[in-house]
C-alpha positions as CSV (number, residue, x, y, z in Angstrom):
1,X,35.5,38.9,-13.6
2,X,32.3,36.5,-12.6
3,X,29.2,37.0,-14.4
4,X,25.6,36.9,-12.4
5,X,24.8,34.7,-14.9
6,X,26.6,31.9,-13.8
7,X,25.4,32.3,-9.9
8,X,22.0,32.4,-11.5
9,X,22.6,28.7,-13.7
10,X,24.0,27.2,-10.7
11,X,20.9,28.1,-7.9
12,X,18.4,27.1,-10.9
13,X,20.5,23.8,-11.8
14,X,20.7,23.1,-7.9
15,X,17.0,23.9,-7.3
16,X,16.1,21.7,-10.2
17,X,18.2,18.6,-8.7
18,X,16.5,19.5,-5.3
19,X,12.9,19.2,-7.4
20,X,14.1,16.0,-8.9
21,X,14.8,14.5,-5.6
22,X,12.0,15.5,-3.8
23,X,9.6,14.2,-7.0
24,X,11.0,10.7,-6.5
25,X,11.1,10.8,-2.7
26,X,7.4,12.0,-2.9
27,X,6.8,8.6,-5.8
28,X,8.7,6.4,-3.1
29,X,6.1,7.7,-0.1
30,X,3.1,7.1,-2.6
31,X,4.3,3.5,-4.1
32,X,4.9,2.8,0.2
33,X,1.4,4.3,0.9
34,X,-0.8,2.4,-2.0
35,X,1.1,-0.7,-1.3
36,X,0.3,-0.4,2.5
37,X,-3.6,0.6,1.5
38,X,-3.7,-2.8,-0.5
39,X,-2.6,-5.1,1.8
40,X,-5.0,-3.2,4.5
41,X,-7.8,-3.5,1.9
42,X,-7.1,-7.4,1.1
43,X,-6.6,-8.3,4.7
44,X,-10.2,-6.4,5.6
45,X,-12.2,-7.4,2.6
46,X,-10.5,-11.2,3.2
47,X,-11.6,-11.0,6.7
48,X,-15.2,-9.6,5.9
49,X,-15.7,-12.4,3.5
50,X,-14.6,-15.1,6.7
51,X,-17.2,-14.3,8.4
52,X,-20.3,-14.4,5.6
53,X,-18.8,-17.5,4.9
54,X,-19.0,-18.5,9.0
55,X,-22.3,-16.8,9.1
56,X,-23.4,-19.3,5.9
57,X,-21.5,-22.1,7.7
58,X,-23.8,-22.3,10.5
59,X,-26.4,-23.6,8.4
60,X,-24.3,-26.1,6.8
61,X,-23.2,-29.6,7.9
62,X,-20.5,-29.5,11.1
63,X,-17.8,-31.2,8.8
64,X,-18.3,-28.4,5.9
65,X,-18.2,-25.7,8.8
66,X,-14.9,-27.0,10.1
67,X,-13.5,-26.8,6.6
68,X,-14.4,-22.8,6.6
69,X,-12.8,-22.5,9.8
70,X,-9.6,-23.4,8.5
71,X,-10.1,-21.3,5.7
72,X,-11.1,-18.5,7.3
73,X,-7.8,-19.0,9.6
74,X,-5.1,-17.4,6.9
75,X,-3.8,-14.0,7.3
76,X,-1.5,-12.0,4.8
77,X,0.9,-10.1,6.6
């Protein structure tokens, strides 16, 4: 004769595993997110500091303003 007990254990140790998976699927979406929010943040902030440094380069000589244009010419992917 089976217990009710033992139908109990199994949904709770199945339900646990299901919590466990979903906890590290959920770390795996965040890690993908933050890392995606960096490299958006590093490519914009890199970008808005090209252009002071164009904006500054006006001012300057021709042959220091051609050195920020290759500067300002990298992009992370």
């Amino acid at each position: 004769m089976r217990l009710g007990g033992s139908t109990w254990t199994e949904n709770t140790l199945s339900a646990n595993h299901l919590n466990d998976a979903m906890r590290s699927h959920e770390r795996r979406m965040k890690f993908a997110l933050r890392s995606t929010f960096a490299r958006l943040y590093q490519r914009f902030s890199c970008d808005l500091w090209s252009v002071c440094t164009r904006n500054k380069a006006k001012v300057k000589q021709a042959t220091v303003h051609s050195t920020n244009k290759v500067v300002t010419q990298w992009s992370f992917a």
